[in-house]
N, C-alpha and C positions, 0 to 999 in steps of 0.2 A: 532391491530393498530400499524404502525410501524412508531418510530421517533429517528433519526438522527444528533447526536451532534457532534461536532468538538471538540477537543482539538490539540491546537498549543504550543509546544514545544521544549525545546533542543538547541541547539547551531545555528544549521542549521532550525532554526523554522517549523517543523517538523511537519503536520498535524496526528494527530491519530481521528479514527472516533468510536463512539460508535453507534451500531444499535441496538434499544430496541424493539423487535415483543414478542406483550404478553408480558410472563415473565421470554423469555428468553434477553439475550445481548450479541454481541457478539463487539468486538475491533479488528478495523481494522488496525494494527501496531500500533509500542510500544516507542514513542516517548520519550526522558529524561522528570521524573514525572509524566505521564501519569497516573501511579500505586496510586501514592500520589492523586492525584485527581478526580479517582475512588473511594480511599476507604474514603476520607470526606468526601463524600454525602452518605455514609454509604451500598455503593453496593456493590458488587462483577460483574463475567464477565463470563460467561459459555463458552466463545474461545476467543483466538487468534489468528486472521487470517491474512497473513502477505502478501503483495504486493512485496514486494521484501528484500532479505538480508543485503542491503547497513544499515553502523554503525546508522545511522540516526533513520533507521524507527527499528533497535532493540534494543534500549537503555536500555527499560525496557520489555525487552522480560522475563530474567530471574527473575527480581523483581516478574512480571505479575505472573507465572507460581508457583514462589514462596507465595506467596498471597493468591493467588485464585485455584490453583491447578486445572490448568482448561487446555485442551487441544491444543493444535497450530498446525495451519497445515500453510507449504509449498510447493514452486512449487521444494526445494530442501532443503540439508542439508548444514548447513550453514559451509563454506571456509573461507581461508584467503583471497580468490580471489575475493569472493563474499560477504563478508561484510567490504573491504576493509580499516579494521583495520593497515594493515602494511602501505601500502599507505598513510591513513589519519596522522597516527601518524607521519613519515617522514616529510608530508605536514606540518601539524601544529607543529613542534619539541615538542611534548607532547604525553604521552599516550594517546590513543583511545580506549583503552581495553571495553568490555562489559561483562556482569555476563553470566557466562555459563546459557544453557537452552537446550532443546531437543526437537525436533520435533516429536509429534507423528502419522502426518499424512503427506504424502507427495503426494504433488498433481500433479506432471510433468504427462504431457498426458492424465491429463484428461479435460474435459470440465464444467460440472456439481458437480455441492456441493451443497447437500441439506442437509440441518441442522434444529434443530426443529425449526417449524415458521418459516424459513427463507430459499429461495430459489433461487441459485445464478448459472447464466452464467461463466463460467472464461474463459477468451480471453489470450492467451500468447502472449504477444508482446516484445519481445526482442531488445536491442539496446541499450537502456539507461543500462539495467544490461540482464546479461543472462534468469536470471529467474524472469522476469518482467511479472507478473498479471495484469489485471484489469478486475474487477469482477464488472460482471450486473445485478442488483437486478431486477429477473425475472417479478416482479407483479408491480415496479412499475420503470417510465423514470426515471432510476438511475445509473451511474456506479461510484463506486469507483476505483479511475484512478491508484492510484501509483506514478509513477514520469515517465510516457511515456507521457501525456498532458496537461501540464499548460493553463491557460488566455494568450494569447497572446505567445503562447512557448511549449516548448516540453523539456524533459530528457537531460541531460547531458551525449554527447560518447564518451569525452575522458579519459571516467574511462578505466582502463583494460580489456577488453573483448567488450567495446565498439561499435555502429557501426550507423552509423547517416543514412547510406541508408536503415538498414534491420530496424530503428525506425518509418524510415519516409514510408515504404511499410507497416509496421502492423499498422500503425494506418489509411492510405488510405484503408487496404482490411478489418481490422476489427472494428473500431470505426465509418468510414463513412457513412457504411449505418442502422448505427441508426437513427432513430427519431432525427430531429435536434432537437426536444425539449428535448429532453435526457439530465439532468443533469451530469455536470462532476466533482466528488470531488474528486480534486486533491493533493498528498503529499504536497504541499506546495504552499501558495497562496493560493488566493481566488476562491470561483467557477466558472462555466463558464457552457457552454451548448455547445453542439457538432455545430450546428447551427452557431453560432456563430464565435465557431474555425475555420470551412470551409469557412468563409466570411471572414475573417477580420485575421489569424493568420499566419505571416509572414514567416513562416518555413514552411507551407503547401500551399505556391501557386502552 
């Protein structure tokens, strides 16, 4: 049986998603407190799976790791470019800083991650950040987006390495032709359905 919680957190209100199959769980990025809010309801987290390196979605990556001592894979190793720490702190005249952590599986080039109980598609869609994920939960109309497809909206390209045509080609050649019923949970915001996006979302006419 697999079920699907959100936690919304951080500054930038930050979705993190927990997927429970059996008895295993695994966390879909690592939102500020996400950790704290794991370990009160008295669980732990067998991975961390991470959509992309932006400060946002690793807040508590090192907390998580530190905790539960539990694996994290990425599509990379995390930069100054790509978890946009320097930038952000400039932006907000305040440190950005995040607790060290380590990746110990890296996932650039590939497609498939199968994990216990859990069996997942990964689409690389680039744009909104270089090493931009969204992973489709094979057994059931599910993808966890990232921040490449909001309700009504798409990623942000004018971070660094940015690029609003190569966002807007990966999600025409690889989100479209799913099942419009295909749920979409996305970094931030509320859900939405692929279906939906193609009808009605203003960045993809």
């Amino acid at each position: 049986m697999l079920e699907i919680e959100v936690y919304c957190g951080g500054m930038f209100q930050t979705n993190g998603y927990l997927v429970t199959v059996g008895e295993k769980r695994y966390l879909f990025d690592a939102p500020g407190e996400v950790a704290d809010w794991i370990s009160q309801s008295n669980r732990t987290i067998d991975g961390l799976i991470l959509t992309h390196l932006h400060h946002d979605h690793i807040l508590d990556a090192g907390l998580i790791q530190q905790k539960f001592g539990c694996p994290i894979w990425s599509h990379s190793e995390p930069t100054d470019e790509l978890t946009l720490i320097s930038s952000l702190s400039q932006m907000m005249g305040t440190d950005m800083s995040v607790d060290e952590f380590t990746i110990d599986h890296l996932i650039a080039g590939e497609t498939n991650l199968s994990l216990d109980g859990l069996d997942l598609s990964i689409l690389h869609i680039p744009g909104h950040s270089p090493d931009s994920l969204t992973f489709q939960l094979n057994n059931e109309p599910v993808i966890i987006g990232g921040d490449v497809l909001f309700k009504g909206g798409i990623g942000r390209t004018d971070f660094p390495n940015g690029s609003h045509e190569q966002l807007i080609g990966g999600i025409k050649e690889k989100l479209w032709p799913l099942a419009d019923e295909t749920q979409v949970l996305p970094g931030h915001g509320p859900p939405t359905t692929i279906g939906e996006e193609k009808a009605t979302n203003p960045f993809l006419k």
